[in-house]
N, C-alpha and C positions, 0 to 999 in steps of 0.2 A: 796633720798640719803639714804644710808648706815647708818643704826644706830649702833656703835661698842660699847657696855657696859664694855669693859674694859677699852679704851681711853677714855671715857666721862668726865674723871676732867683734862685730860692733854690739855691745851692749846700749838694749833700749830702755832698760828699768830706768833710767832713773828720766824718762818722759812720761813712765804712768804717775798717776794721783795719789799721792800719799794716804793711804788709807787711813779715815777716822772712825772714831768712834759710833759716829750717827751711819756709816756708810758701811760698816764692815757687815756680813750678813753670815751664817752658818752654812751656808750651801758650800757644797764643796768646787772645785773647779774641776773641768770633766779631760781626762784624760785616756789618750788613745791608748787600747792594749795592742800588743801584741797580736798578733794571729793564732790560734791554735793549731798544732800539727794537724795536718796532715790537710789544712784548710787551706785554698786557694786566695792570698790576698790582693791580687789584682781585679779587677772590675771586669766582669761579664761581656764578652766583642759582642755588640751587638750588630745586624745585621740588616739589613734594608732589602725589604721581600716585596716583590713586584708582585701584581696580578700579569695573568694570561688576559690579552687580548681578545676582546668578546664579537664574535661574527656578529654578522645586523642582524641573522634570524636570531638568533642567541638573543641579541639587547631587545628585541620586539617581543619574542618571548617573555622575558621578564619584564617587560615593560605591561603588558598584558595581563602580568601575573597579579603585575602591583597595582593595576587599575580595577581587576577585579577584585582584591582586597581590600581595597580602599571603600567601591562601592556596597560589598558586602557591610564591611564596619558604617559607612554612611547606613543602609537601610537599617542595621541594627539599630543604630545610636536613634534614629526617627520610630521604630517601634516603641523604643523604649520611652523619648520624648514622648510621644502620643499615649502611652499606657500611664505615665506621668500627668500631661495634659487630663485625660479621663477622670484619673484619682481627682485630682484638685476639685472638676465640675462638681462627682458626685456626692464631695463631701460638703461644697459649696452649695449643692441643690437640699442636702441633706439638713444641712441649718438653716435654709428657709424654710422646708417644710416643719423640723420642728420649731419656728417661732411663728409658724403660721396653726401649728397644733395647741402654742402654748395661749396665743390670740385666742383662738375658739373658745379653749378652756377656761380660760379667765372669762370670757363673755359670757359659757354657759350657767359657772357659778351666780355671774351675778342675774341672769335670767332666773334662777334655781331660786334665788334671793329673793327675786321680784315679787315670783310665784308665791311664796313662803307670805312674805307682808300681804297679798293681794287676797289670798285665802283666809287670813286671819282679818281681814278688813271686811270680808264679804261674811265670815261665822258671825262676826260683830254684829254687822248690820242683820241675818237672818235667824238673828237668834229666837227661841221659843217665844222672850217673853216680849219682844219689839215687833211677834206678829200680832199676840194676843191683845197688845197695845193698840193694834192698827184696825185689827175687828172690833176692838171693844168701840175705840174713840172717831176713827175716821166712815167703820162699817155699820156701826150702830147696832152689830152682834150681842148676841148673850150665851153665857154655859148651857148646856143642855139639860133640863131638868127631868129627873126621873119617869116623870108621867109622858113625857114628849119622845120617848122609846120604844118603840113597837116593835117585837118581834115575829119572826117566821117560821111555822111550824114546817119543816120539808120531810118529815118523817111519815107519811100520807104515801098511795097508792101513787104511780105515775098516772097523768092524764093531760090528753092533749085539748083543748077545748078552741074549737074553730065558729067562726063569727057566725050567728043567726043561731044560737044553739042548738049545734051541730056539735054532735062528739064522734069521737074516733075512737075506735078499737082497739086496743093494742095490735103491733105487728104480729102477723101471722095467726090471728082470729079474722081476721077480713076473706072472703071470698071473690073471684075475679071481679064474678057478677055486679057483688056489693061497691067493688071501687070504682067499674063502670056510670054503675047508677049514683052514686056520688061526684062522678066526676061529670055526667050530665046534666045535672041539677045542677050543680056548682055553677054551670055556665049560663 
């Protein structure tokens, strides 16, 4: 606090507010200590430090220094923009292409669907007894009757038999000769 040696005999209490009830608080009122030995209680001199005067090569130097810092920080800060820029595109391309997979897929399904009814439409119509229908009633067909079967007996010797009742030999019982004169006659 402020020591004023002129005010020192005038008392000012009785210009503060009479403390009430609603007004009074627990906090205490803050009071200056003392100093501790051996502590210095005067305030710190403080002191006004000039700089050294900077030659022009000096200030162009650092001027130089700070231009190329600056443009390093600018090239960085643009890499890093543009690897920025990138992420966005490719996540950007990345959700069209999956809503252009999810398009497909929903399509193929109902292709997969189509097919499903289309085959079951077509078993309908090809079925066993809607052919039998169609030989009996539109073709004029009948069952096959027992007698109307003929079988082929293939258990018999090989033989070739050639027009004009002409036979053949099996291979390798023929003679040059033989297939000469067959082959001139032939003609």
């Amino acid at each position: 606090m402020a020591n004023y040696s002129k005010y020192s005999d005038v008392d000012f209490a009785r210009f503060e507010p009479k403390p009430s009830a609603y007004s009074q608080t627990a906090a205490r009122k803050i009071v200056e200590m003392p100093p501790f030995e051996g502590q210095n209680p005067q305030k710190p001199k403080m002191e006004l430090v000039r700089r050294k005067k900077k030659s022009v090569r000096q200030a162009r130097e650092e001027m130089r220094e700070n231009a190329f810092r600056a443009t390093a920080i600018l090239c960085i800060s643009l890499v890093f923009l543009g690897m920025f820029a990138w992420l966005l595109y490719s996540r950007l391309r990345v959700d069209e292409l999956t809503r252009e997979v999810d398009t497909a897929t929903a399509e193929l399904s109902l292709a997969q669907a189509e097919t499903v009814r289309l085959n079951a439409a077509l078993d309908s119509m090809i079925s066993l007894e809607k052919v039998e229908n169609y030989a009996k009633n539109d073709l004029g067909m009948t069952k096959v009757e027992g007698y109307q079967i003929e079988y082929i007996d293939l258990s018999g010797a090989d033989s070739v038999s050639v027009s004009g009742q002409k036979s053949v030999k099996p291979t390798g019982e023929t003679t040059l000769t033989e297939k000469l004169l067959e082959y001139l006659k032939a003609e």
